[in-house]
Structures are given as C-alpha cells and as structure tokens.
C-alpha positions as CSV (number, residue, x, y, z in Angstrom):
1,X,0.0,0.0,0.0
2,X,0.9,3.3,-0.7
3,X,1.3,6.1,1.7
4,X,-1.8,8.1,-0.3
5,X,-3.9,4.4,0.3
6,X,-2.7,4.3,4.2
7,X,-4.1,7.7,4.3
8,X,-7.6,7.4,2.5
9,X,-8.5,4.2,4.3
10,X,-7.4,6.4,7.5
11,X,-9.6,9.0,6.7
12,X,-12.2,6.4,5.5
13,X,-12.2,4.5,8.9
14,X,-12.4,8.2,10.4
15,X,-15.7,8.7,9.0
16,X,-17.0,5.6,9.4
17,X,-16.4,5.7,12.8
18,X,-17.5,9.2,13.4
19,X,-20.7,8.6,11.5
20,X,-21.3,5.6,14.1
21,X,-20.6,7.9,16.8
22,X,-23.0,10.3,15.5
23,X,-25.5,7.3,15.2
24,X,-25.4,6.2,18.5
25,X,-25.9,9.9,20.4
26,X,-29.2,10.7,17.9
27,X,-30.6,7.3,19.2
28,X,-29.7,7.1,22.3
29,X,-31.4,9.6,23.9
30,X,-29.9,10.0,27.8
31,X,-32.4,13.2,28.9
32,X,-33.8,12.7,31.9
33,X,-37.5,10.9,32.2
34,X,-40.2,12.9,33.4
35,X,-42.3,10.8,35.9
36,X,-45.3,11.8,37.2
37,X,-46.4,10.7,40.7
38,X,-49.0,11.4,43.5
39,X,-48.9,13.5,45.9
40,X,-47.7,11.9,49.1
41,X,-51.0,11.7,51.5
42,X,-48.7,13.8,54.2
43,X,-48.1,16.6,51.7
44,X,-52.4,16.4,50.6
45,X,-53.6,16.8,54.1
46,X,-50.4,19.4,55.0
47,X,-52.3,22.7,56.1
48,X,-51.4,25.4,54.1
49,X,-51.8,28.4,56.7
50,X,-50.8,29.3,60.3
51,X,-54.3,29.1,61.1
52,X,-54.2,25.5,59.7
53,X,-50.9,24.2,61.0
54,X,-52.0,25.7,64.6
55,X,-55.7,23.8,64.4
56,X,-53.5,20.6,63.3
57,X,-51.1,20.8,65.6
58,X,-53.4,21.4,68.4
59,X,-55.6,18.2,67.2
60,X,-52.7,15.4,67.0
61,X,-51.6,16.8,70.6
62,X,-54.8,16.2,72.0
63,X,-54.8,12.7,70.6
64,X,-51.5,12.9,72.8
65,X,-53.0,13.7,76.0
66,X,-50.9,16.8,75.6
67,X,-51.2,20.6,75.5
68,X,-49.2,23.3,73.2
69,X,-46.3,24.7,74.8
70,X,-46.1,28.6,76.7
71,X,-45.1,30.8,74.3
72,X,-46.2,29.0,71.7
73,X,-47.5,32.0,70.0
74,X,-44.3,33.4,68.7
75,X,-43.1,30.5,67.4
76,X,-42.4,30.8,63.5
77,X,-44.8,29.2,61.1
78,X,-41.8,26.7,60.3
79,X,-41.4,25.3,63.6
80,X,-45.1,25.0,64.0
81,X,-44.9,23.2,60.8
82,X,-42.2,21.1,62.3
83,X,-43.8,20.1,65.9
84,X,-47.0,19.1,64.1
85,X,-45.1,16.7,61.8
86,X,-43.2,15.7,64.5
87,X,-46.5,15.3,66.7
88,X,-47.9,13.4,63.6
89,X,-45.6,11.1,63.3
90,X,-45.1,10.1,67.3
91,X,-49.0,9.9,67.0
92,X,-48.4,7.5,63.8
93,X,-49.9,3.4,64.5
94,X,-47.3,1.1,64.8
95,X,-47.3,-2.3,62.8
96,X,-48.4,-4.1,65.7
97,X,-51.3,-1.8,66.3
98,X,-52.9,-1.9,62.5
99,X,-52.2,-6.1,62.3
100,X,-51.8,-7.8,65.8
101,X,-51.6,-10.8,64.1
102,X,-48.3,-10.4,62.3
103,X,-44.9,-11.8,63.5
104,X,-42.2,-10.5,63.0
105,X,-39.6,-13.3,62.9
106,X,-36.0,-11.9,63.5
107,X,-33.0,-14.7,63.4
C-alpha cells in the first residue's frame, strides 16, 4: 500500500467511525424521564396556613393527651410546621397496632 492508500483508508475508517458515533448519540437519547407521581397523603392533608398548621397541631396533641407549649404563640410558622409533623408522626400506628396478628420473625 501506498502512503496516499494508508491515508484514505485512515480518513475512511475516520468517518465511518465518526458517522457511528453520530449514530449512537441521535438514538440514544440520555435526557432525563419525566415521571409523574402522586402526591404523598402527608403533603395532601399538609395545612397550608398558620391558622391550619395551629388547628392541626393542636388536634394530634390532644390525641397525645398533651397541650401546646407557653409561648407558643411566637413561634415561627416553620417550627409549628415542624412540631406538628413531628407530633404526627409520634402519634403514627405502629405495625403491631394496624395487624396484631403479624410476627415478626427476626434470626
């Protein structure tokens, strides 16, 4: 082979390849996939005011047995936010509670 052969097929191969490259990228499209999902039954039934977050608040600690704290009133909308779904939470069934029936087998 000649050195203007060597060269052609290099250039050939080049373009080849490139063109496969090219290929690929249009098919394979690597964008992120939009999924849709429902909102989570916390976030649906999260209040939306103060007014709301207080009345909430004020209902799981009663299921408590327990009253809001002194001062409570100048507490930031945030932390009210976070001792209800603190509250919540504590307040939440445990496994045993919703299925009595169910062992739970631990080796």
């Amino acid at each position: 082979m000649t050195g203007k052969n060597v060269l052609a097929l290099g250039v050939v191969t080049f373009l080849v390849g490139a063109g496969a490259m090219f290929a690929v990228t249009v098919v394979v499209n690597d964008d992120p996939k939009m999924t849709v999902q429902s909102e989570s039954a916390a976030k649906a039934d999260m209040p939306q005011t103060r007014e709301g977050l207080i009345a909430a608040w004020t209902a799981e600690l009663e299921k408590a047995g327990e009253e809001k704290p002194d001062g409570w009133e100048t507490l930031p909308t945030g932390e009210i936010r976070d001792r209800y779904l603190s509250q919540y939470f504590i307040n939440a069934p445990d496994a045993e509670d919703i299925d009595p029936d169910m062992v739970v087998q631990r080796d």
